[in-house]
ZADO-1210 file (C-alpha; in nm, 4 decimals, padded with zeros to 6 digits):
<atoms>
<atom x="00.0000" y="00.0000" z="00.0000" code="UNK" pos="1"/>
<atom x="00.2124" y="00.3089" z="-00.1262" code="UNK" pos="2"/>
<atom x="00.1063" y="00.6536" z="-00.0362" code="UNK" pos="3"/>
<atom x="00.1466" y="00.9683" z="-00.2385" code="UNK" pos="4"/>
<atom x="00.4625" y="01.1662" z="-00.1677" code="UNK" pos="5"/>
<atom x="00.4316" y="01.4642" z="00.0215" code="UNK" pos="6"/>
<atom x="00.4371" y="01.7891" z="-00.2024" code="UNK" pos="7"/>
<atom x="00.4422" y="02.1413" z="-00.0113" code="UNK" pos="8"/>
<atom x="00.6083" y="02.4729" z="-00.1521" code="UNK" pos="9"/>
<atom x="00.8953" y="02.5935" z="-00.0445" code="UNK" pos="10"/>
<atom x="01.0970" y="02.9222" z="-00.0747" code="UNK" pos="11"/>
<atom x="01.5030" y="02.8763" z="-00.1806" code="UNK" pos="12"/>
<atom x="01.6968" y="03.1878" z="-00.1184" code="UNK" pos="13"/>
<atom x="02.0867" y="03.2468" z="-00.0260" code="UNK" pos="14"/>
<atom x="02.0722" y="03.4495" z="00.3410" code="UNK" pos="15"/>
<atom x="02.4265" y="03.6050" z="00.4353" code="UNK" pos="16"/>
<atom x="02.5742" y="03.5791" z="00.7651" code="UNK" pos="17"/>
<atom x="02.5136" y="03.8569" z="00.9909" code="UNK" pos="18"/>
<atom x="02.8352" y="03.8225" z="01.2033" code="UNK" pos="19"/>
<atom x="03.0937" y="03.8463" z="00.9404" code="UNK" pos="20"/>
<atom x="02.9600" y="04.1700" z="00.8105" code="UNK" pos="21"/>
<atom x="02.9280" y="04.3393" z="01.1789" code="UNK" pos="22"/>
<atom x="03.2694" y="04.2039" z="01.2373" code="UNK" pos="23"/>
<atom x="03.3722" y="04.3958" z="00.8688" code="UNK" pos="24"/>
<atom x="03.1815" y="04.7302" z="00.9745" code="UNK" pos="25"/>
<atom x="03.4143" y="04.6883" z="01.3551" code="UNK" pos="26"/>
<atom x="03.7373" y="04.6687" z="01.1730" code="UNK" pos="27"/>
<atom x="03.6774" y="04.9360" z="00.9280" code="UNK" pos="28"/>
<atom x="03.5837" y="05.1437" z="01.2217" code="UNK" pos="29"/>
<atom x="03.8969" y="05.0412" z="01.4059" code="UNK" pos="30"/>
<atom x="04.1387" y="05.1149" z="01.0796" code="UNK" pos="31"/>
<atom x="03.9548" y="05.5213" z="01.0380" code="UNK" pos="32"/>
<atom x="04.0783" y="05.5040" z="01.3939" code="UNK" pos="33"/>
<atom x="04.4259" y="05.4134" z="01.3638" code="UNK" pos="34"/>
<atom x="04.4133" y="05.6348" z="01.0305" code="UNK" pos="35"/>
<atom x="04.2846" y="05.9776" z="01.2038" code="UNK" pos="36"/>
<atom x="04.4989" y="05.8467" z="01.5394" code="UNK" pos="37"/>
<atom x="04.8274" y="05.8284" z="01.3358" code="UNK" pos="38"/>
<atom x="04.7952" y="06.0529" z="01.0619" code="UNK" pos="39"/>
<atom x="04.6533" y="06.3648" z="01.2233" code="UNK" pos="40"/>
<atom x="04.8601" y="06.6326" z="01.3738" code="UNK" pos="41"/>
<atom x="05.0774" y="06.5301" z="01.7255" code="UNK" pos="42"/>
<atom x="04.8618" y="06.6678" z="02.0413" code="UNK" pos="43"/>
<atom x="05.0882" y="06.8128" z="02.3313" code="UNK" pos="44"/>
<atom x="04.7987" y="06.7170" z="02.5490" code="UNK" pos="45"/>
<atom x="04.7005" y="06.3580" z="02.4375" code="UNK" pos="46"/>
<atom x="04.9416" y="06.0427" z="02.2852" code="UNK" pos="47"/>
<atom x="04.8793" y="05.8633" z="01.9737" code="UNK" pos="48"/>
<atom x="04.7640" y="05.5897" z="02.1921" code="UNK" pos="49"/>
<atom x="04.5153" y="05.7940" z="02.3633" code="UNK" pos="50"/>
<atom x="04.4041" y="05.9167" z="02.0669" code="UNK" pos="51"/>
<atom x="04.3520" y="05.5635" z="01.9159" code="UNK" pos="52"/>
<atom x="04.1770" y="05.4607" z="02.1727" code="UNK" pos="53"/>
<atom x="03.9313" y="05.7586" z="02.1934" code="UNK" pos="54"/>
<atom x="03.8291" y="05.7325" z="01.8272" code="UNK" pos="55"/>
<atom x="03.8239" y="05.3470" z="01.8236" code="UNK" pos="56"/>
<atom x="03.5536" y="05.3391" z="02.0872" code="UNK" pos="57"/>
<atom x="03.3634" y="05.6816" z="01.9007" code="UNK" pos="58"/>
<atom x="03.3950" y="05.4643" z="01.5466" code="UNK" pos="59"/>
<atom x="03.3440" y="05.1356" z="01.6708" code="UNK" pos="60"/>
<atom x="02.9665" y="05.1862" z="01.7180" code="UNK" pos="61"/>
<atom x="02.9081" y="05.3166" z="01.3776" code="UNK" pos="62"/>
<atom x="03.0816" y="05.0822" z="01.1506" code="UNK" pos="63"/>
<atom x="02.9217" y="04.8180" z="01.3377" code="UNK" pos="64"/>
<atom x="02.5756" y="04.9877" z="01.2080" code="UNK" pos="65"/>
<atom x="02.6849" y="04.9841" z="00.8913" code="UNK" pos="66"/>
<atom x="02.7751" y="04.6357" z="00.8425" code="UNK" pos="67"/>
<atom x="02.4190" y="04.5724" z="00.9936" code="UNK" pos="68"/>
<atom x="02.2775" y="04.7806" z="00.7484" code="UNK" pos="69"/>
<atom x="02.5099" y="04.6004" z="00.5058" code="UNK" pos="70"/>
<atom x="02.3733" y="04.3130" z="00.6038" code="UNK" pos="71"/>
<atom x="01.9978" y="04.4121" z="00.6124" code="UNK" pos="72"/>
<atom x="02.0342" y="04.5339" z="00.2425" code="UNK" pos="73"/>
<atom x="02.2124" y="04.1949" z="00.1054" code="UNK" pos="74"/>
<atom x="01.9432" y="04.0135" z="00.3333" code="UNK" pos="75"/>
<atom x="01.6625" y="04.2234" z="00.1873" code="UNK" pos="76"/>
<atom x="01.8129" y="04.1878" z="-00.1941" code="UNK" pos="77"/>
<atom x="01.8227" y="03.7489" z="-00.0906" code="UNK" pos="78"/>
<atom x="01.4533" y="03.8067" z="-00.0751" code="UNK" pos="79"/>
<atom x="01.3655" y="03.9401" z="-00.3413" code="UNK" pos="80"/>
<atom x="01.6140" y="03.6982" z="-00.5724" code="UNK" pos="81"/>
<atom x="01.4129" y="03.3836" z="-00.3908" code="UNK" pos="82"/>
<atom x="01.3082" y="03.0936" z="-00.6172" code="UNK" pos="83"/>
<atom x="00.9932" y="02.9210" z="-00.5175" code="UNK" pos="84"/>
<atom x="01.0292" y="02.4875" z="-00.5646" code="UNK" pos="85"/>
<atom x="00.7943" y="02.2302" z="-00.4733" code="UNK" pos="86"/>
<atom x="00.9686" y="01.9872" z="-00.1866" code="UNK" pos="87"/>
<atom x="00.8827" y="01.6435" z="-00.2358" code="UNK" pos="88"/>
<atom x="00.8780" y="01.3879" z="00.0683" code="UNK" pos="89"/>
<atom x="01.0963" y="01.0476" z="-00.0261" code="UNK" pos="90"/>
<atom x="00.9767" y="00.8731" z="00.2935" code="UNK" pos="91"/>
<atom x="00.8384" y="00.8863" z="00.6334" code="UNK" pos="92"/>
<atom x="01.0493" y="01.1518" z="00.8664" code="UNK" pos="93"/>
<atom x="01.1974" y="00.9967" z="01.1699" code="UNK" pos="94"/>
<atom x="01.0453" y="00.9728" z="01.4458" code="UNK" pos="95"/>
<atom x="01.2345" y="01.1465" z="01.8410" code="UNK" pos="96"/>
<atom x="01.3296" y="00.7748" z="01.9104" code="UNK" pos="97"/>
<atom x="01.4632" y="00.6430" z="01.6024" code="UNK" pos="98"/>
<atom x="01.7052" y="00.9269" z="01.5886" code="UNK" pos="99"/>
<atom x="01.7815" y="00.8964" z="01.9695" code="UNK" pos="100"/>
<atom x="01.8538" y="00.5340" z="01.8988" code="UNK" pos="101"/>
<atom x="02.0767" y="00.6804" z="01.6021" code="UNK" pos="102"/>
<atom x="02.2721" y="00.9132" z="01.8068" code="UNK" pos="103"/>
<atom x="02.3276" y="00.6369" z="02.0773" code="UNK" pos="104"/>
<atom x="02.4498" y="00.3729" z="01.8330" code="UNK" pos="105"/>
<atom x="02.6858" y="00.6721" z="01.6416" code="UNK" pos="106"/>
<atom x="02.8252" y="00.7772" z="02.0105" code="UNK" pos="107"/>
<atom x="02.8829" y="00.4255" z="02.0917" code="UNK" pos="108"/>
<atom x="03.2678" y="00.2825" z="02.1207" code="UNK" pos="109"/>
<atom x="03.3740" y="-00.0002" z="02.0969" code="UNK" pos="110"/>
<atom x="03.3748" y="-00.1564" z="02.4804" code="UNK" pos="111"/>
<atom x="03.0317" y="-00.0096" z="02.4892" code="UNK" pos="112"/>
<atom x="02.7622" y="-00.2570" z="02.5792" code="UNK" pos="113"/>
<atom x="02.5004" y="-00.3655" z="02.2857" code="UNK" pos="114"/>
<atom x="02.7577" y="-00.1429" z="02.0374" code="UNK" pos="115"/>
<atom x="02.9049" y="-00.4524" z="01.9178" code="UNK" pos="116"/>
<atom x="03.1957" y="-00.1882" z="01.7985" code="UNK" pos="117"/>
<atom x="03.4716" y="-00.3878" z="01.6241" code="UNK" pos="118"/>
<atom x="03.5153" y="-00.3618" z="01.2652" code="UNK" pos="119"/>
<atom x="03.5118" y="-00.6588" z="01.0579" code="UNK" pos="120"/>
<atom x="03.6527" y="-00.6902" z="00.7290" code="UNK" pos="121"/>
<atom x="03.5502" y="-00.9452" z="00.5008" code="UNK" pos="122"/>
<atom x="03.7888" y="-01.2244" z="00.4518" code="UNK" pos="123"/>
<atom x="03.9324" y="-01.2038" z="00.7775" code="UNK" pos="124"/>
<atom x="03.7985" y="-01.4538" z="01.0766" code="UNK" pos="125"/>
<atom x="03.5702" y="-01.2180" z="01.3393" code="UNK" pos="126"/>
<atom x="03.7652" y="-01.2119" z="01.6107" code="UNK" pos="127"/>
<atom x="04.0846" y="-01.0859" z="01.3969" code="UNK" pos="128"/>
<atom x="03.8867" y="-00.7594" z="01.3083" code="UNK" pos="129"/>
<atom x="04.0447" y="-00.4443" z="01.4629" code="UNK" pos="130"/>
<atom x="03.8327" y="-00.2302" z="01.7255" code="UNK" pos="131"/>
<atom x="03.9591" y="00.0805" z="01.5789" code="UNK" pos="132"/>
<atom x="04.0598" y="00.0452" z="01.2094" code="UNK" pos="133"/>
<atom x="04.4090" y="00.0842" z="01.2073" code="UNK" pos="134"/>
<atom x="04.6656" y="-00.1922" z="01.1645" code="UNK" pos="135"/>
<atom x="04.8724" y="-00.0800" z="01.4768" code="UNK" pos="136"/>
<atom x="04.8374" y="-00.3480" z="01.7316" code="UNK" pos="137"/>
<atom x="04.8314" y="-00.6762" z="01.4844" code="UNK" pos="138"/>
<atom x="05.0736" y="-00.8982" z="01.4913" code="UNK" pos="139"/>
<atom x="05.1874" y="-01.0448" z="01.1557" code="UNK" pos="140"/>
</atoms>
C-alpha cells in the first residue's frame, strides 16, 4: 500500500551571515581610527595611543551599524532573488526515538555494551577484526 509523496512549496533563497559583516563594519571602524589616530597632527595634550583609543571606541559603534545595514540590504536583496520549488517527501520523517537510537548507536565505542563496535573486514575470521581500524596493534 504506497502513499502519495508529500508535495508542499517551499521558498530557496541564499541568506548572508550577519556576524561576518558586523565584524567587517568593527574593523573598518577600528582602521579610520588608527588612520585619524596616526595621521593627524601630534597633540601636546594627548598620545597617539590615547588618541587611538578615543576614536576606536567613538567609530566602533558606527561601523558596526553599517555592516548591519550592510547586512539588512544583502538580506533584503536574498529576498527578493528567492526561487519558489515544490519539496517532495521520499519517505516517512523519523520519528524522536529512532534518531535517539541513532545518536546512541553513532556515540557508541567499541567496549560499549550492545555497540558490538569492532570492525570486521571481510575475509578475515571475526575475532581478527580491529576495534579501531588501524593496523597498529596486529601482529603479523
Amino acid at each position: 500500500m504506497s502513499s502519495a509523496p508529500e508535495r508542499r512549496p517551499v521558498t530557496i533563497r541564499r541568506a548572508p551571515k550577519i556576524i561576518p559583516f558586523l565584524v567587517l563594519g568593527a574593523l573598518l571602524g577600528l582602521i579610520c581610527a588608527g588612520i585619524i589616530a596616526f595621521t593627524g597632527p601630534e597633540s601636546g595634550q594627548f598620545s597617539r595611543g590615547t588618541v587611538l583609543g578615543f576614536f576606536s571606541a567613538l567609530l566602533l559603534i558606527p561601523g558596526l551599524l553599517l555592516g548591519a545595514i550592510a547586512a539588512l540590504v544583502f538580506d533584503w536583496l536574498s529576498v527578493r532573488r528567492s526561487r519558489k520549488a515544490i519539496a517532495e517527501s521520499t519517505g516517512p520523517a523519523p520519528t524522536r526515538e529512532s534518531v535517539d537510537e541513532d545518536d546512541a548507536a553513532a556515540n557508541r565505542g567499541p567496549g560499549d555494551e550492545g555497540g558490538g563496535g569492532a570492525i570486521h573486514r571481510p575475509g578475515e575470521p571475526e575475532g581478527r577484526a580491529d576495534t579501531n581500524g588501524d593496523d597498529a596493534g596486529r601482529n603479523r
